[in-house]
C-alpha positions in Angstrom: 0.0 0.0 0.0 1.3 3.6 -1.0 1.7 6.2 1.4 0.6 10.4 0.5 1.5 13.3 2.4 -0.6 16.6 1.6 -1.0 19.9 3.8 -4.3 21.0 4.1 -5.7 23.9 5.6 -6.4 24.7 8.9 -10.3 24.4 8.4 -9.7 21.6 6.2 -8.2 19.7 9.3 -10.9 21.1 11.8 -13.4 19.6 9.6 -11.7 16.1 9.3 -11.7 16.2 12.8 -15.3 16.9 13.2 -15.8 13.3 10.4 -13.3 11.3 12.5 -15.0 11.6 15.9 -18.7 11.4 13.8 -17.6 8.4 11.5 -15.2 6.7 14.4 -12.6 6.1 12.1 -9.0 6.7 12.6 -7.2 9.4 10.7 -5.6 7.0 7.8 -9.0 4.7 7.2 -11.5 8.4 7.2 -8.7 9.6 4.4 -8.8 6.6 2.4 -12.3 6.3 2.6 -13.0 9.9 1.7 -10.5 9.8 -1.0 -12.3 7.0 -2.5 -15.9 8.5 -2.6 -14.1 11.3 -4.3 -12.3 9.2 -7.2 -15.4 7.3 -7.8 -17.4 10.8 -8.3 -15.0 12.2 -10.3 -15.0 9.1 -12.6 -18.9 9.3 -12.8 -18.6 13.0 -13.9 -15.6 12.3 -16.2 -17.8 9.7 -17.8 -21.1 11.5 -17.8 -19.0 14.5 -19.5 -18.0 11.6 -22.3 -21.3 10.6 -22.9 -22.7 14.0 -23.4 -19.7 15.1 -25.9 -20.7 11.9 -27.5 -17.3 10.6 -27.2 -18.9 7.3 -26.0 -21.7 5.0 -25.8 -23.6 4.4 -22.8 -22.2 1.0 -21.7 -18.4 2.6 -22.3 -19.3 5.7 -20.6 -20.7 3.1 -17.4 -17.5 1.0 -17.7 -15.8 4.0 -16.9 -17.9 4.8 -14.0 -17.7 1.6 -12.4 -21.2 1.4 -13.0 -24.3 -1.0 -14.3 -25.3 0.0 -17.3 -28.5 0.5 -16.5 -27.3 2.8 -13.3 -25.6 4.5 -15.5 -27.9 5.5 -17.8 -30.5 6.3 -14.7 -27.5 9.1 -13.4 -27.3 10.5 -17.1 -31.4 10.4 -17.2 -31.4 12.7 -13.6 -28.4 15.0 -15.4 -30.4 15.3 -18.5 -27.8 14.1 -20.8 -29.4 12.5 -23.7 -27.3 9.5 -24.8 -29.5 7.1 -27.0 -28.6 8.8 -30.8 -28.5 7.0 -33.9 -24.2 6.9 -34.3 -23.9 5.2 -30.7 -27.3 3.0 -30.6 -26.1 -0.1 -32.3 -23.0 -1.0 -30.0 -25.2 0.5 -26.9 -27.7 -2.7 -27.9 -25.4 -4.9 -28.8 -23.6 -4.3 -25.3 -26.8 -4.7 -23.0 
């Protein structure tokens, strides 16, 4: 496992603090944890991004995101991202 240093602000610390004590997790496993729920957001919003430029179909777009398909497509549904266009559908069917 990989170690990473980073200076944060004071609040920034005040506020992992506050987590800790709420979450009753030691400092390295609240990090970790919180740096995972971040990753996997960012990936979601990387991939919903993709889908909207059209730069994927659905099912790669939900590869991306670590996500079901049909999750997927529910998330881009709720953003209002139309992915279902006539260059895409073929290998979106063919992947479900």
């Amino acid at each position: 496992m990989g170690t990473i240093s980073a200076r944060v602000p004071d609040k920034l610390e005040t506020e992992l603090e506050t987590y800790l004590e709420a979450e009753k997790l030691d400092r390295s496993t609240a990090v970790r944890k919180l740096l995972s729920e971040g990753l996997e957001e960012w990936r979601r919003e990387r991939a919903l991004e993709s889908l909207a430029a059209g730069d994927v179909t659905v099912s790669k777009a939900a590869e991306r995101a670590g996500m079901s398909v049909w999750d997927f497509a529910q998330l881009a549904k709720e953003r209002d991202i139309t992915w279902v266009d006539g260059d895409h559908l073929e290998d979106d069917l063919e992947a479900l």
